[in-house]
N, C-alpha and C positions, 0 to 999 in steps of 0.2 A: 503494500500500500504506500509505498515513500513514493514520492516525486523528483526529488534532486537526491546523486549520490556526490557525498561531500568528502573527499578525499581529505584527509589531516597528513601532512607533508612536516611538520615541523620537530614530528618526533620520532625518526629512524630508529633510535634507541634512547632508552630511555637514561637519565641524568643519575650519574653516581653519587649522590650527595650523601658527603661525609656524616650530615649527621642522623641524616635516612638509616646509611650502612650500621652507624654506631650504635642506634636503637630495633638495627633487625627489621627495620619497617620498608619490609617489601609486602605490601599486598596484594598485589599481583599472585605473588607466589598460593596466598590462600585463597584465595576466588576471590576477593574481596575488589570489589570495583570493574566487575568481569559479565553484569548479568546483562551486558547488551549482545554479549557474545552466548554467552552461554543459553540464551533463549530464541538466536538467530536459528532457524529452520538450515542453513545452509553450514553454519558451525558444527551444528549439532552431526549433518549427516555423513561429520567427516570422524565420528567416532564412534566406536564397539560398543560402547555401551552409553543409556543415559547418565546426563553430568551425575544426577541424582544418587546412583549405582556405583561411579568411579571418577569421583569429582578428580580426584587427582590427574588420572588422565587427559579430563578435560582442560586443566590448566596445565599442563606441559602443551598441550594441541595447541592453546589462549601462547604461550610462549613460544611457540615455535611462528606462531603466524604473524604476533603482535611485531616485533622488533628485529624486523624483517630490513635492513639496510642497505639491500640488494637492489631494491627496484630503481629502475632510473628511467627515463622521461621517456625511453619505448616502450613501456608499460603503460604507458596511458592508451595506445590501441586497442591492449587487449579489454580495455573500459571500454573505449569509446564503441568498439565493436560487441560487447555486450550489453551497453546499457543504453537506453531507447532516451531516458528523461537527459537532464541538464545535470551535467560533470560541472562541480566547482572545487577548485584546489584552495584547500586551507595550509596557510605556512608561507606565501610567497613573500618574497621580502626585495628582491630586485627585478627592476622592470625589463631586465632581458628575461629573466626566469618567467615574467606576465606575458611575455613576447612567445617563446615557447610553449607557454601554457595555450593561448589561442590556435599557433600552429599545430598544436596538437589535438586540435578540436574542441577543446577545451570551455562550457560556457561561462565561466566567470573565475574568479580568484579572490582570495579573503588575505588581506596584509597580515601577519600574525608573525608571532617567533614564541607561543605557546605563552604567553604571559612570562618570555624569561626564564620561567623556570626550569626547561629542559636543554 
């Protein structure tokens, strides 16, 4: 039922911060912050069993797919060739990277650098 898919570009992986590390506070690692994926029909039907049954699973899958730093600007094809609505790239931050975002079919792009944090 969505209309626009909004790509987030600004966080390939995600920030190692010191004081994150010091207090253990990843949670990610516990499903915590995880249930847009975890209820996505297409997340789901990339695992053995439901999250419900072998959550763990399901967040190794949530880590393996999340911080993904691989992709690069020919990847937007394989969007643009499966998704019908309007591509907007969230994370641009220079006007040549606005520039290749259009040449890439791209409808729109969102200024951001993730509020700094990452």
């Amino acid at each position: 039922g969505y209309s626009v898919l909004v790509v987030t570009l600004d966080t390939p992986l995600l920030a190692w911060r010191p004081r994150d590390l010091d207090q253990a506070y990843l949670p990610f690692v516990h499903g915590v912050g995880t249930a847009n994926y975890f209820t996505d029909p297409a997340f789901r039907a990339g695992l053995a069993k439901p999250v419900h049954e072998d959550p763990n699973a399901a967040v190794l899958h949530f880590l393996g797919l999340f911080g993904d730093a691989g992709h690069t600007w020919p990847d937007l094809a394989f969007l643009r060739a499966h998704w019908d609505g309007p591509i907007v790239l969230k994370g641009v931050l220079h006007p040549d990277d606005a520039r290749l975002a259009a040449d890439a079919g791209m409808d729109g792009v969102v200024v951001s650098n993730h509020g700094g944090r990452q």
